[in-house]
C-alpha positions in Angstrom: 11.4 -21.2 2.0 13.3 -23.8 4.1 17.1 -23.0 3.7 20.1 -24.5 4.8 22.7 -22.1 5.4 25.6 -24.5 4.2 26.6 -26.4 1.5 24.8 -29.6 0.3 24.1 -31.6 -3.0 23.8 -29.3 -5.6 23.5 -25.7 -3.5 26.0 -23.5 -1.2 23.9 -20.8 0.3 25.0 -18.5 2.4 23.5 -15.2 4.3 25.8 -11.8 4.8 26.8 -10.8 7.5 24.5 -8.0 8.2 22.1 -10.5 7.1 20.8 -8.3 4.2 21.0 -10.9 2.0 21.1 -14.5 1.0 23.5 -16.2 -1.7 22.3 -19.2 -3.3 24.9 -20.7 -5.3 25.3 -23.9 -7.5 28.4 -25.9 -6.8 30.7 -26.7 -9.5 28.7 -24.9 -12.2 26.1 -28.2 -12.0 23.7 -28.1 -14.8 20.5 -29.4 -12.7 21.1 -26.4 -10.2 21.9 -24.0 -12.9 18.5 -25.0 -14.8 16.9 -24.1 -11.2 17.8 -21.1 -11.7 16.6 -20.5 -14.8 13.6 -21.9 -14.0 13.7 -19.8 -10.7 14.0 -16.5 -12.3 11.7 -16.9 -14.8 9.1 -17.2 -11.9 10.1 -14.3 -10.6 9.7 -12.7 -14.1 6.0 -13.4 -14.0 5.5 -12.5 -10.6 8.1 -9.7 -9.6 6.4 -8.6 -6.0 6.5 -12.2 -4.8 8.4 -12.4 -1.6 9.8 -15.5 0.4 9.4 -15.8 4.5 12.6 -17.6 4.9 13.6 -20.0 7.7 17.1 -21.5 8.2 17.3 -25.1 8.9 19.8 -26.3 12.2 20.4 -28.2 14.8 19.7 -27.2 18.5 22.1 -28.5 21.2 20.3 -31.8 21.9 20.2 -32.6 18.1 17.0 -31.9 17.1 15.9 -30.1 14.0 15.1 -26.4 14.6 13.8 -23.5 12.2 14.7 -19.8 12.8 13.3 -17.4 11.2 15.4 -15.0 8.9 13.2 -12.6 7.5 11.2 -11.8 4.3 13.0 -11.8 0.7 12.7 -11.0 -2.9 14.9 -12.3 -5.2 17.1 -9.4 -7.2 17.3 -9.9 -10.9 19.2 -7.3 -11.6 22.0 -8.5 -9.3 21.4 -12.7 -10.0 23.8 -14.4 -12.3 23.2 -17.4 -14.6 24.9 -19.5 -11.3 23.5 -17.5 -8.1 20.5 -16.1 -6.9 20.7 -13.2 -4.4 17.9 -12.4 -2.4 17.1 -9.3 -0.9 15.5 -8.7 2.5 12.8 -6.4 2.2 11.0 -6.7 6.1 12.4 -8.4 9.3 9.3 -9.0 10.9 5.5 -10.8 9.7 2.0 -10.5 11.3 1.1 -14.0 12.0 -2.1 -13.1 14.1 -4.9 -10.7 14.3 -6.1 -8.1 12.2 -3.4 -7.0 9.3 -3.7 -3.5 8.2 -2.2 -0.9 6.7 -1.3 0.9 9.6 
């Protein structure tokens, strides 16, 4: 997931401070956002151990378009409302390389 950590079209979204979790609101109750989310939550329905490896979208000082990596998410039900989604971190850190085990 690609996020912009600031308001645009349809979304605000916004990470905590202690950068726990992420806020992904729709502006001004707007219907196309809020069907998003129905749409988004029913995905998560189906599949509830899905996780997101979240980067944020900015600009670096010369201008150009960066990705940071934020961490790894799963979207709370239990704490989502019919106009946010709150995601919840649940690792800081991915193997890219190598050999992934259990260890």
């Amino acid at each position: 997931m690609f996020l912009r950590l600031y308001e645009h079209g349809i979304w605000h979204n916004e990470l905590s401070a202690d950068g726990l979790r992420i806020y992904e609101q729709a502006l001004n109750d707007n219907e196309d956002a809020k069907l998003s989310i129905i749409k988004q939550k029913e995905d998560v329905s189906k599949c509830p151990n899905g996780k997101m490896i979240v980067f944020a979208k900015g600009r670096g000082a010369l201008g150009f378009n960066l990705l940071r990596y934020i961490g790894t998410f799963k979207v709370s039900l239990a704490e989502s409302t019919d106009t946010a989604l709150i995601y919840e971190s649940v690792n800081d850190s991915e193997k890219v390389r190598g050999c992934i085990s259990d260890d």
